[in-house]
Structures are given as C-alpha cells and as structure tokens.
C-alpha positions in Angstrom: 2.2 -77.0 -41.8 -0.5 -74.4 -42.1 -4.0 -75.0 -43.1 -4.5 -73.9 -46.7 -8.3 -74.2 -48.4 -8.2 -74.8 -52.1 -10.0 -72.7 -54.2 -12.2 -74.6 -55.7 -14.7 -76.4 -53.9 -13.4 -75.6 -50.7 -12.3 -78.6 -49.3 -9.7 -77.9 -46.5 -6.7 -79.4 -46.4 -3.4 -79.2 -44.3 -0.4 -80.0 -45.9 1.6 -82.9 -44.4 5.2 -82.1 -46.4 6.7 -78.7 -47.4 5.3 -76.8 -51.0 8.6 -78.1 -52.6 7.5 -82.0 -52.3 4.1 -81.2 -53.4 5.3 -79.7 -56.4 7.9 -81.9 -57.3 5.3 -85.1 -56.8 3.0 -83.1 -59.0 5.0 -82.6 -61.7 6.6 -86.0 -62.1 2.4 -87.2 -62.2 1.4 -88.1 -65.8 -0.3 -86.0 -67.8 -3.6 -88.4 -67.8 -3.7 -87.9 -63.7 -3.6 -84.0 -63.5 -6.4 -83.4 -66.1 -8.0 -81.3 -63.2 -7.4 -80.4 -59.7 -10.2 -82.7 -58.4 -7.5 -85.4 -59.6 -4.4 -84.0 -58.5 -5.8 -83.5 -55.3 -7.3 -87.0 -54.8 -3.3 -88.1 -55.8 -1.6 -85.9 -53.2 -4.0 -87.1 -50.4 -3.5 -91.1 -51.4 -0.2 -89.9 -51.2 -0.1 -88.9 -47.9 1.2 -85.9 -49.0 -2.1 -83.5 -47.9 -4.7 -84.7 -45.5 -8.7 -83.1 -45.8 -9.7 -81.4 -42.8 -13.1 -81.6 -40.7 -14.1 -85.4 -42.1 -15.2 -84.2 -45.8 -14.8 -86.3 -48.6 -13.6 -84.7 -51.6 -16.2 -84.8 -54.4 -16.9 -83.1 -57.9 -20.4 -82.7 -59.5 -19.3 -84.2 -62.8 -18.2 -88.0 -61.3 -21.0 -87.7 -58.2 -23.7 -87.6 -60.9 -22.7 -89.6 -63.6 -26.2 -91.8 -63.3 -28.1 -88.1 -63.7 -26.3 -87.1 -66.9 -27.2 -90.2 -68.8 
C-alpha cells in the first residue's frame, strides 16, 4: 500500500488494507468514536488497519495539555 500523510498534523501513515476496508470499518464506528480524526485515526491504527510511519506517536494539542488548560 502506498504511503499517504494525513492532513492534519502530519503524521504519516501507510495503509495496511485497501481504501474500501478503511471505509467500511469507519463507517460502522459509533458516532461517539469519530468525533474527530485524531480519534478515528487512533481506531484505525489499534486496528491494525493503518500503521504510523518513522516511530511518531500520534498526539493532539487539546488531550497533550489537559493539565495547562485547567
């Protein structure tokens, strides 16, 4: 599978099962677990269904600085 980058936050990932599984698994997720693509993301990978390139962890401002927003 090729090496895609998605858009936002540039994490790179490589997909590890064609477009069509992706988007089936993503549109049988519950509504609670695709609130943003930071989640949807963190389900395909614990899915085994994408894997994040070059050792980095995927991370969003908003839940990395919980402590320094209260």
């Amino acid at each position: 599978m090729p090496e895609r980058v998605l858009k936002f936050g540039g994490a790179k990932i490589r997909n590890m099962v064609p477009p069509v599984k992706i988007n089936r698994f993503v549109q049988n997720l519950p509504e609670e677990r695709k609130d943003s693509l930071f989640e949807i993301a963190t389900e395909l990978r614990q899915a085994g269904l994408i894997k994040l390139l070059e050792g980095r962890d995927q991370s969003t401002i908003d839940r990395d600085t919980v402590d320094d927003q209260l």
